[in-house]
C-alpha positions as CSV (number, residue, x, y, z in Angstrom):
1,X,68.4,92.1,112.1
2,X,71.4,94.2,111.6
3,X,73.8,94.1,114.7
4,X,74.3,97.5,116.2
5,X,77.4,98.8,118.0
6,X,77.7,101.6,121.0
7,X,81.3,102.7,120.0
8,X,83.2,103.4,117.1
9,X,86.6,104.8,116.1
10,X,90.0,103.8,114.6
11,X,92.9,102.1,115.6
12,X,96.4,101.6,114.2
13,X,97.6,98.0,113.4
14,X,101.4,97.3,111.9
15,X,101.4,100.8,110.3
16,X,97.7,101.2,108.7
17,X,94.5,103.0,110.4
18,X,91.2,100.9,110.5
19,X,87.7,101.8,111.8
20,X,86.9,99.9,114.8
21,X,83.4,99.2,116.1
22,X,82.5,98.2,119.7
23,X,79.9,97.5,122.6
24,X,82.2,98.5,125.3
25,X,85.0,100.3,126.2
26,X,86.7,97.8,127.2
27,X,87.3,97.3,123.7
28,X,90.6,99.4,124.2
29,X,92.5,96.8,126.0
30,X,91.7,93.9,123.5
31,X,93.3,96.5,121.2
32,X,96.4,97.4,123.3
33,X,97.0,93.4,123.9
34,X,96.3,92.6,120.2
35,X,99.6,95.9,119.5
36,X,97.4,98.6,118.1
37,X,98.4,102.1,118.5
38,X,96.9,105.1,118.3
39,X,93.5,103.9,119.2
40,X,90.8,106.2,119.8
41,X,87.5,105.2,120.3
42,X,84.5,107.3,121.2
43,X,81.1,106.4,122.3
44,X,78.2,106.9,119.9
45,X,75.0,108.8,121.3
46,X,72.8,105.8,120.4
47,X,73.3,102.5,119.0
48,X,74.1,102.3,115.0
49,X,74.9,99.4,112.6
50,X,78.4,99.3,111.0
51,X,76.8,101.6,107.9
52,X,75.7,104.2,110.3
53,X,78.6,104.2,112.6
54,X,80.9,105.3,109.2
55,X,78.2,108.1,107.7
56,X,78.4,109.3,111.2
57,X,81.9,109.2,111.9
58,X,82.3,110.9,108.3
59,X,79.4,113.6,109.6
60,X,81.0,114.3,112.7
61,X,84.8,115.2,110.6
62,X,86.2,112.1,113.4
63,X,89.2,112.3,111.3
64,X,90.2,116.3,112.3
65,X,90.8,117.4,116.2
66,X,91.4,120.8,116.9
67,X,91.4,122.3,113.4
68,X,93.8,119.7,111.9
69,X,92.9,116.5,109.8
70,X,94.3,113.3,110.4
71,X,94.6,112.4,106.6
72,X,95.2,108.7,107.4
73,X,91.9,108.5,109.5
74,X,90.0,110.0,107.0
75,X,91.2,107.9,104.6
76,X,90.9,104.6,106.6
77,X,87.1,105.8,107.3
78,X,86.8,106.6,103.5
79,X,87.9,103.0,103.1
80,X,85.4,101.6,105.4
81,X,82.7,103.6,103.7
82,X,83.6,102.6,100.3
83,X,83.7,99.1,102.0
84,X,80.1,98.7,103.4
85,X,78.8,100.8,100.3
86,X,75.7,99.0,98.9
87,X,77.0,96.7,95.9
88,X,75.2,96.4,92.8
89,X,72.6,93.7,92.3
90,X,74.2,90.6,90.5
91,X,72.9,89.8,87.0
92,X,70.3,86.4,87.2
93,X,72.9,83.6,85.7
94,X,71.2,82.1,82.5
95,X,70.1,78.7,82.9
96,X,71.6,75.6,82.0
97,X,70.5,73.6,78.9
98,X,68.7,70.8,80.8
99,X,71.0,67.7,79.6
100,X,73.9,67.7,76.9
101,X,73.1,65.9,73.7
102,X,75.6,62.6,72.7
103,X,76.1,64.9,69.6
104,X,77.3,68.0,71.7
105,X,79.6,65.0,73.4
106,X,80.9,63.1,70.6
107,X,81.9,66.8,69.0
108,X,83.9,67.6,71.6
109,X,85.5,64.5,71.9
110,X,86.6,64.9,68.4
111,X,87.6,68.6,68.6
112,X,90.1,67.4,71.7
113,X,91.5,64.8,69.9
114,X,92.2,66.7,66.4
115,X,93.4,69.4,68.6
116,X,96.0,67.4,70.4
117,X,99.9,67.0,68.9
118,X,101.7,63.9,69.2
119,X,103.2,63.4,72.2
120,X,107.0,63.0,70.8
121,X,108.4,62.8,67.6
122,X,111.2,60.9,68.3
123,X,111.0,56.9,68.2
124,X,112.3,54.9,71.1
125,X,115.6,54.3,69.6
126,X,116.7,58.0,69.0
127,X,116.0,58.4,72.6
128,X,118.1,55.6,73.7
129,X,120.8,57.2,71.5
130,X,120.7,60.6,73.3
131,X,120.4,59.1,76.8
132,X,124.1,57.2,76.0
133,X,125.6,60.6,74.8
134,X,124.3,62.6,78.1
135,X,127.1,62.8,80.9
136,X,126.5,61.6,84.3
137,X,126.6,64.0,86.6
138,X,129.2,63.8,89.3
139,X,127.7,63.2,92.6
């Protein structure tokens, strides 16, 4: 079961517009403690999940009062519609081989090693050598 919500709107938060959803119009002092601006919530004429809340904010043109269009409203509702759009079903993963063989193992065991460089090429003594030439550092 899908949780429903009895109002809806938007609310600014550090400079960006979000759709808000809520079961009480109370909800507008949460928002005012929590330093959003611009809040606007309305009540919705019957009780809608998050999906229905946005198709009926975007029905309704919530974004536009009195012949002018909030662009940033529409485009945070825009947001939250592209947001709870339904997502593609996910392609079955193929299924695992049931056990590696010691062939598969010993293989790549080999590949690693052949595919490793040596470590250094210098012997222990050239080393040495350098470390003697290198300046301490004045501390």
């Amino acid at each position: 079961m899908s949780k429903t919500f009895t109002h809806a709107g938007v609310s600014k938060l550090n400079g960006t517009f979000k759709v808000r959803f809520a079961n009480d119009a109370l909800r507008t002092k949460v928002l005012i403690k929590s330093g959003h601006t611009d809040i606007d919530l309305m009540e919705l004429p019957n009780p809608m999940t998050k999906e229905d809340v946005v198709a009926f904010l975007i029905k309704i043109d919530f974004a536009t009062r009195d012949n002018v269009r909030n662009e940033a409203v529409h485009a945070a509702i825009l947001a939250e519609s592209d947001k709870r759009a339904e997502k593609p079903a996910k392609a079955p993963k193929a299924p695992k081989s049931a056990k590696p063989s010691m062939e598969g193992i010993k293989a790549k065991v080999k590949a690693k090693a052949t595919s490793e460089s040596p470590k250094t090429t210098l012997t222990r003594a050239e080393i040495e050598a350098q470390l003697k030439d290198i300046e301490d550092a004045p501390f």
